[in-house]
TIGUPA-514644 format. One record per residue (C-alpha): x, y, z. Coordinates in Angstrom, 1 decimal, padded with zeros to 4 digits. Layout:
% residues N
        u        v        w
        X        Y        Z
...
//
This chain:
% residues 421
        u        v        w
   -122.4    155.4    027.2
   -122.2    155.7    023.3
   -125.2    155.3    021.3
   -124.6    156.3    017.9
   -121.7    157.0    015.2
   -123.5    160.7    014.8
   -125.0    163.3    016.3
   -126.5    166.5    015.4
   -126.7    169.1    018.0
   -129.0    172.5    017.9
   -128.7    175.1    020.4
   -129.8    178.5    021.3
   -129.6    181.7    023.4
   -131.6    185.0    023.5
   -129.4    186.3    020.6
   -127.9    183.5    018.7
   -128.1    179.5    017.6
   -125.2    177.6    016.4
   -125.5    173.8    014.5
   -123.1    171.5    015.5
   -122.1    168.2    013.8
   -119.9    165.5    015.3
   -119.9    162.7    013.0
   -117.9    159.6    012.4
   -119.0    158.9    009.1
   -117.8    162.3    007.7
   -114.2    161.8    009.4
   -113.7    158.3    008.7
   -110.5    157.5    006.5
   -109.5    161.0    007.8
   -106.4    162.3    009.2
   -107.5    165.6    010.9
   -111.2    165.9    012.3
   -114.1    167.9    010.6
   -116.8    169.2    013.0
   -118.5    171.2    011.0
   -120.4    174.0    013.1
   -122.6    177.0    011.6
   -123.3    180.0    013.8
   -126.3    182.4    013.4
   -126.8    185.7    015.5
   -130.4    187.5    015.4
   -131.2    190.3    013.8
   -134.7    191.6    014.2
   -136.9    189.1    014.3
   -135.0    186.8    012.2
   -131.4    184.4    013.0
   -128.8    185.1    010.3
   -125.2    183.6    009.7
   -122.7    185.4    012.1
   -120.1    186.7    009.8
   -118.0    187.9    012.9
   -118.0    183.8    014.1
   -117.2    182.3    010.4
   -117.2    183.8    006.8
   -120.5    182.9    004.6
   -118.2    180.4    002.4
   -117.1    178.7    005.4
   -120.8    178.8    006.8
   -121.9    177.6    003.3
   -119.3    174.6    003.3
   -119.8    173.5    006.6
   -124.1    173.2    006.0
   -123.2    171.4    002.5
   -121.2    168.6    004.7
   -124.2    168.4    007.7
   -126.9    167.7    004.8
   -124.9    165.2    002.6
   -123.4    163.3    006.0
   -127.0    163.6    007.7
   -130.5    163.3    007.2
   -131.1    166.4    007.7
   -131.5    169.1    005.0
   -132.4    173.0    005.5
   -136.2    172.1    005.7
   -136.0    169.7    008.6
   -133.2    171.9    010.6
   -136.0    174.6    010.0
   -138.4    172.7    011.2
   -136.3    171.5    014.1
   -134.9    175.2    015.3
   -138.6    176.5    015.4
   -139.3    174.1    018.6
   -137.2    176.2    020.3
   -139.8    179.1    019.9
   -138.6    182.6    021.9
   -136.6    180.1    024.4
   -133.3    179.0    024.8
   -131.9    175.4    024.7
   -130.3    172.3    023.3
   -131.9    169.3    020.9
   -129.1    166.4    020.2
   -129.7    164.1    017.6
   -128.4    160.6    017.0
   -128.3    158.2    014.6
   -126.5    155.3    012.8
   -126.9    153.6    016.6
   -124.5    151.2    017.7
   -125.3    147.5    017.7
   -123.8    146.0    020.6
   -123.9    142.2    018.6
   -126.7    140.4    017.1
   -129.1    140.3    020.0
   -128.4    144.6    021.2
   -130.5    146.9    020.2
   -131.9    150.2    021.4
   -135.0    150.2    023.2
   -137.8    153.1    023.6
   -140.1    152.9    026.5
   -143.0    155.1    026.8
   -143.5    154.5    030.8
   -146.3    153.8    032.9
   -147.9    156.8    035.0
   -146.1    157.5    038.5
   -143.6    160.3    040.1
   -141.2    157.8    040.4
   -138.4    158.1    038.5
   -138.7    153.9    037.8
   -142.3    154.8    036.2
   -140.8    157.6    033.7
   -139.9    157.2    029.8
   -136.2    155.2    028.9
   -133.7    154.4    026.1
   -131.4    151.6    026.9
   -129.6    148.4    025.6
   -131.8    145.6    025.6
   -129.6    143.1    026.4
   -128.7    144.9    029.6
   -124.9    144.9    029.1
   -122.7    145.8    031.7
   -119.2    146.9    031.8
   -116.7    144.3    033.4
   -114.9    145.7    036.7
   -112.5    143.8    038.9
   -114.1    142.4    041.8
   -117.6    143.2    040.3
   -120.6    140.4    040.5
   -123.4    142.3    039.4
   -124.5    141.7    036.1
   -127.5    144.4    036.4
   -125.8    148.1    036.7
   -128.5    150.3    035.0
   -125.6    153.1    034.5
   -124.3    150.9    031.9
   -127.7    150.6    029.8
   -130.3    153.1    030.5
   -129.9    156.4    029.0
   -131.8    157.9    031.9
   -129.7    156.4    034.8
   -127.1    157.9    033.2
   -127.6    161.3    033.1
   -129.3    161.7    036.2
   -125.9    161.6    037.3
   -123.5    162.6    033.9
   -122.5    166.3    035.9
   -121.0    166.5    038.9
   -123.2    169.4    039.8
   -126.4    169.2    037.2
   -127.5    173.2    035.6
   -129.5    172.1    032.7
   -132.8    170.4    032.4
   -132.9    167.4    030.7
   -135.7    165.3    028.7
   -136.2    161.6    027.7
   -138.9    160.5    026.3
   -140.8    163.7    026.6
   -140.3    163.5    030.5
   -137.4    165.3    032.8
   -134.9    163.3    034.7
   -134.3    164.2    037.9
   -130.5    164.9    037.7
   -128.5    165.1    041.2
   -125.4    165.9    042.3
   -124.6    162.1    043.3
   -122.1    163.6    046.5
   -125.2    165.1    048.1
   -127.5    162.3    048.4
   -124.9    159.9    050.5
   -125.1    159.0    054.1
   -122.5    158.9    056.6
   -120.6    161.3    054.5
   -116.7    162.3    054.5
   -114.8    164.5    052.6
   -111.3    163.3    052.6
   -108.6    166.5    051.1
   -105.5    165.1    050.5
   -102.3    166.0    047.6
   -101.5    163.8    044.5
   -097.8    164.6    043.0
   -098.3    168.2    044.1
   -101.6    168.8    043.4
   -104.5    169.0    045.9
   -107.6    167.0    045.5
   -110.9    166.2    047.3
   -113.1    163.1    047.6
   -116.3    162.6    049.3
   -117.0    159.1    050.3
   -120.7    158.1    051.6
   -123.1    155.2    051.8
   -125.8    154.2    049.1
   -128.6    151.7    050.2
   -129.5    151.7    046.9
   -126.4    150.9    045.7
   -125.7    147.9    048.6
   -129.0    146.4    047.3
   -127.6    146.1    043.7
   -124.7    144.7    045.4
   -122.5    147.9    043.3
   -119.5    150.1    044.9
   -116.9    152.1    043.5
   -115.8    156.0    043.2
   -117.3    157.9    040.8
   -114.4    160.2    038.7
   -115.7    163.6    037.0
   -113.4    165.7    034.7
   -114.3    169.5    034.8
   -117.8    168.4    036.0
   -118.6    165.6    033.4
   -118.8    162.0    034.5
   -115.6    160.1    032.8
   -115.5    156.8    035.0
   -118.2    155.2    037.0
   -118.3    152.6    039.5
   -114.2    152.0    039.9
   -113.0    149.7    041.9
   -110.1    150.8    044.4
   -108.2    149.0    047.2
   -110.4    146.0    048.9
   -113.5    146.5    046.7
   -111.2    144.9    043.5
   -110.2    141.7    045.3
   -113.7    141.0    047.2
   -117.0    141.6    046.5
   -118.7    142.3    049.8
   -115.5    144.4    051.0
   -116.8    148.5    050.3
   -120.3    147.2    049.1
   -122.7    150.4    048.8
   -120.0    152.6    049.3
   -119.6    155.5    046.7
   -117.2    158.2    045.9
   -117.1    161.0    044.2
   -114.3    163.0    043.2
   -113.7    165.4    040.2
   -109.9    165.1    038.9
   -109.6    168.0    036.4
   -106.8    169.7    038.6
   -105.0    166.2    038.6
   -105.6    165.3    034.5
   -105.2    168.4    032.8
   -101.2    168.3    032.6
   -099.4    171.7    033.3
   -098.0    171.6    029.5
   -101.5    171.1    028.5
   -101.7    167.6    027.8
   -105.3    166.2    028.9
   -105.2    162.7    030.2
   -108.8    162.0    029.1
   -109.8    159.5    025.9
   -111.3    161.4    023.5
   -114.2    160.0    023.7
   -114.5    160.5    027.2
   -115.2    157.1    028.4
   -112.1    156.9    030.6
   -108.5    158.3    031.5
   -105.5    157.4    029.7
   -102.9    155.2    031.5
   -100.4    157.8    032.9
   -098.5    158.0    036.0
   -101.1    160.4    037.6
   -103.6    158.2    037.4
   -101.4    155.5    038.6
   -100.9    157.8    041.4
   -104.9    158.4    041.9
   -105.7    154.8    041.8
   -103.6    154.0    044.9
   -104.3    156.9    046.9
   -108.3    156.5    046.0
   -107.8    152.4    047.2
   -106.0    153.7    050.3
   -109.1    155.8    051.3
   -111.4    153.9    050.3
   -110.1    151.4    052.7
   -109.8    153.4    055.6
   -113.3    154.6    054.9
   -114.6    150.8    054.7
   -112.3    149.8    058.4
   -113.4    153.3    060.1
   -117.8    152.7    059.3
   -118.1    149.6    058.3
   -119.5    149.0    061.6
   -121.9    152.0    061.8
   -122.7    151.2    058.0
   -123.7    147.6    059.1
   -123.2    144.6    057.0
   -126.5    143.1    057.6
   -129.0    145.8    056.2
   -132.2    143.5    056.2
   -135.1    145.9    056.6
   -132.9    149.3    056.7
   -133.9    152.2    055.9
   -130.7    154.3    054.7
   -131.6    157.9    053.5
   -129.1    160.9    052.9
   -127.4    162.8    055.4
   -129.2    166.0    054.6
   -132.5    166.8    051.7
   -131.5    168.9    048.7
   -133.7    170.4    046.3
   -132.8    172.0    043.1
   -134.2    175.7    042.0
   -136.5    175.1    038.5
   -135.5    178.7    037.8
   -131.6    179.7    038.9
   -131.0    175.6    039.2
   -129.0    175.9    042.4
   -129.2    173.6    044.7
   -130.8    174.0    048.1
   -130.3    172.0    051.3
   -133.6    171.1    053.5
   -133.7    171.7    057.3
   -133.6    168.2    058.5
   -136.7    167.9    059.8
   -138.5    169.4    056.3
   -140.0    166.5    054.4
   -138.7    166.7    051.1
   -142.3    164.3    049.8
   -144.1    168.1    050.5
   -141.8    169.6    047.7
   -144.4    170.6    044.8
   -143.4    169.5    041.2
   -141.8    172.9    040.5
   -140.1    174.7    043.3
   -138.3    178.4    043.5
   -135.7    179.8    046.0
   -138.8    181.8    047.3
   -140.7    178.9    048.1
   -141.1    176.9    052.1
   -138.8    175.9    053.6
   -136.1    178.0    052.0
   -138.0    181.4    051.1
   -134.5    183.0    049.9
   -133.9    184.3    046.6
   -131.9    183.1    043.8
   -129.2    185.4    044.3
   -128.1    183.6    047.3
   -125.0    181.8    046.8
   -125.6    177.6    046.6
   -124.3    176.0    049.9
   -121.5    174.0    049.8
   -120.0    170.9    052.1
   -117.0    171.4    054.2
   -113.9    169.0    054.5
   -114.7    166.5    058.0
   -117.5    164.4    058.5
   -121.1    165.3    058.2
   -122.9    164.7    060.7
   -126.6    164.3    061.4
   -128.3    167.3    063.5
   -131.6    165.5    064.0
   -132.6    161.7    064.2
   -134.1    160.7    060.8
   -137.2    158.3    060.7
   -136.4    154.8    059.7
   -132.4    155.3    060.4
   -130.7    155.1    064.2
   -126.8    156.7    063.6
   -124.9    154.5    066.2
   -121.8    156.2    067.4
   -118.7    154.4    065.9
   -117.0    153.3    069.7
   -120.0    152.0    070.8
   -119.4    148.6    071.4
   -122.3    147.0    069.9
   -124.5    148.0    067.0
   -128.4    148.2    067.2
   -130.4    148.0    063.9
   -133.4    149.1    063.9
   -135.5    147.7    061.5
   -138.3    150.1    061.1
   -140.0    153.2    063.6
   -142.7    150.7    064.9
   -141.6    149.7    068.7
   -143.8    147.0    068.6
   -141.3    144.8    066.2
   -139.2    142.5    067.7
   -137.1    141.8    065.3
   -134.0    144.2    066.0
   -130.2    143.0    065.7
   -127.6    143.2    068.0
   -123.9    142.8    066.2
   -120.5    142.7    067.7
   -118.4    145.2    066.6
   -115.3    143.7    067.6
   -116.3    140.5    065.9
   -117.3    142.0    063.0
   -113.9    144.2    062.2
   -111.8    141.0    063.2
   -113.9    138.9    060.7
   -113.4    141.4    057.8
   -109.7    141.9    059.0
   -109.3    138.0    058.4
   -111.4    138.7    054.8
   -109.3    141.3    053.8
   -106.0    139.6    054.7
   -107.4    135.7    053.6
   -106.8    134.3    057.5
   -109.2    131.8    058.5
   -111.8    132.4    061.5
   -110.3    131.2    064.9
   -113.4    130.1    066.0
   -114.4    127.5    062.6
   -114.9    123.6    063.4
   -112.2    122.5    061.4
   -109.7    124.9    063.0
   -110.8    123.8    067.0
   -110.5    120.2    065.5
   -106.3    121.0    064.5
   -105.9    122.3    067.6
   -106.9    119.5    069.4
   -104.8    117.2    067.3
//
């Protein structure tokens, strides 16, 4: 997501604070790229230029270029380090914002009062532009235009808190909150690589799919569309991946494969490579669950395969006993805290290769076994309903077969009526 030709960012530790600028309006007619940067180191109770980082001059220069470039001049960067108080942190600033034609703007919205993250503080695109993808026919992808949709998932394993609006988005690592999870380990000209594949209600009701591609833990390509889920919409629908490529697109002679803007890879043959082993995957993911994922998801409740919660002060992640009810979490919670009551020093758990299973039935969710030859939906915990589905299995994976491959259904009118003939 791009927002602005420049940006201004501040950051600082216990013991220093550096002033970045990365601006297109200083390089442009350029043939070599100026980021002017100016580091400071404390000294007592004050932050002075580091002389061991850069020499004065350079420090000098590079301050002259942020103030004639910006609006900001020594007052207002002042004004803007002392937020950070005694703590530590980063403040990005953006301006000269894109407009995305005559009727895109940026738009700020305060929010209404709620824990939901739907209720909290935005930025986005009015016009709600989404990016064109093959086989896509959703219009609405809020990825595409809200700033906060965006970062909630932006790293591949969020650290850092992040504010919008004055209120923090609820960043997650987007691998752990899939059901009926795999991890798939496989090798890509020589190298090896791993991708989870899972299930998103959410993503099924906004009719979205695709595998999500991180480079050294920073989203680069969202939502891409591999094997089936390019040529038909409902083929792979709410199914997500999520891989990180870093070992694949860094080149051994230290090319990168990576735009520089990072909105997407350069055309090369590993990505070539990547695209048709993802669409291979991806397809024997779809042929292998679609059944257990079931097609018909009226009145579903999907939820992940296991809780996680993140640590407000080491930010590792933590996973729940199933049975824990992660609505009982208070707004700030510590390693030491129920159910966990470790300590930060505990290493973060991680997912190994296979599928994940489910130890314990979940409320609103019944995990049918994948030979089972037909498919119960339940469509909520209240026995008294009526209302439950029964689906074919069989019938269901010849119907997508004959999707898939573009063969008509055996059993249509018009078909019975040829036969006849």
């Amino acid at each position: 997501m791009r927002l602005g030709r420049d940006v201004l960012v501040l950051t600082q530790t216990a013991n220093s604070r550096s002033i970045a600028f990365l601006s297109q309006s200083l390089n442009e007619g350029k043939d070599n790229i100026e980021i002017p940067i100016v580091s400071y180191c404390r000294q007592g109770q004050q932050m002075e230029v580091d002389t061991k980082a850069q020499s004065e001059t350079l420090a000098k220069y590079n301050l002259k270029a942020i103030k004639e470039f910006s609006p900001f001049n020594k007052y207002l960067i002042g004004e803007k380090a002392a937020l950070f108080g005694g703590g530590t942190g980063t403040q990005i600033y953006i301006w000269n914002l894109d407009e995305w034609g005559s009727e895109c703007c940026l738009e700020w919205h305060n929010g209404l009062e709620g824990g939901s993250s739907f209720h909290q503080g935005d930025i986005f695109i009015r016009s709600k532009r989404s990016r064109s993808r093959l086989g896509q026919l959703n219009q609405k992808v809020p990825l595409d235009y809200s700033l906060r949709a965006y970062l909630e998932v932006i790293f591949l394993v969020p650290r850092m808190k992040i504010c919008v609006q004055g209120k923090l988005v609820k960043s997650r690592p987007l691998a752990n909150f899939l059901t009926n999870t795999v991890i798939v380990t496989g090798d890509i000209m020589g190298r090896a690589v791993e991708l989870t594949l899972g299930f998103s209600q959410l993503e099924w009701e906004q009719a979205s799919c695709g595998v999500f591609l991180y480079w050294h833990g920073r989203l680069i390509e969202a939502y891409k569309r591999v094997g089936g889920m390019i040529h038909s919409a409902d083929v792979g629908r709410g199914v997500i991946g999520v891989m990180d490529v870093t070992n694949l697109m860094d080149d051994q002679n230290g090319r990168v494969w990576v735009h520089n803007n990072k909105q997407g890879f350069q055309d090369c043959e590993a990505y070539a490579c990547l695209e048709q082993w993802l669409g291979k995957k991806a397809d024997e993911y779809w042929d292998n669950n679609f059944d257990s994922l079931n097609l018909d998801t009226d009145n579903c409740v999907y939820k992940p395969d296991r809780d996680w919660v993140q640590c407000d002060k080491c930010r590792k992640w933590r996973m729940l006993p199933p049975a824990f009810d992660s609505r009982e979490l208070p707004g700030q919670w510590f390693c030491f805290m129920e159910p966990c009551k470790g300590q930060c020093a505990d290493p973060e758990q991680k997912l190994k290769p296979g599928i994940v299973t489910i130890s314990t039935k979940r409320s609103g969710y019944d995990h049918t076994l994948k030979d089972s030859p037909n498919i119960k939906i339940e469509s909520g915990t209240d026995a008294s309903r009526t209302d439950n589905k029964i689906v074919n299995s069989e019938e269901v994976k010849s119907a997508l077969k004959r999707l898939k491959r573009g063969l008509p259904n055996p059993k249509s009118p018009s078909l019975t009526k040829q036969k006849k003939r």
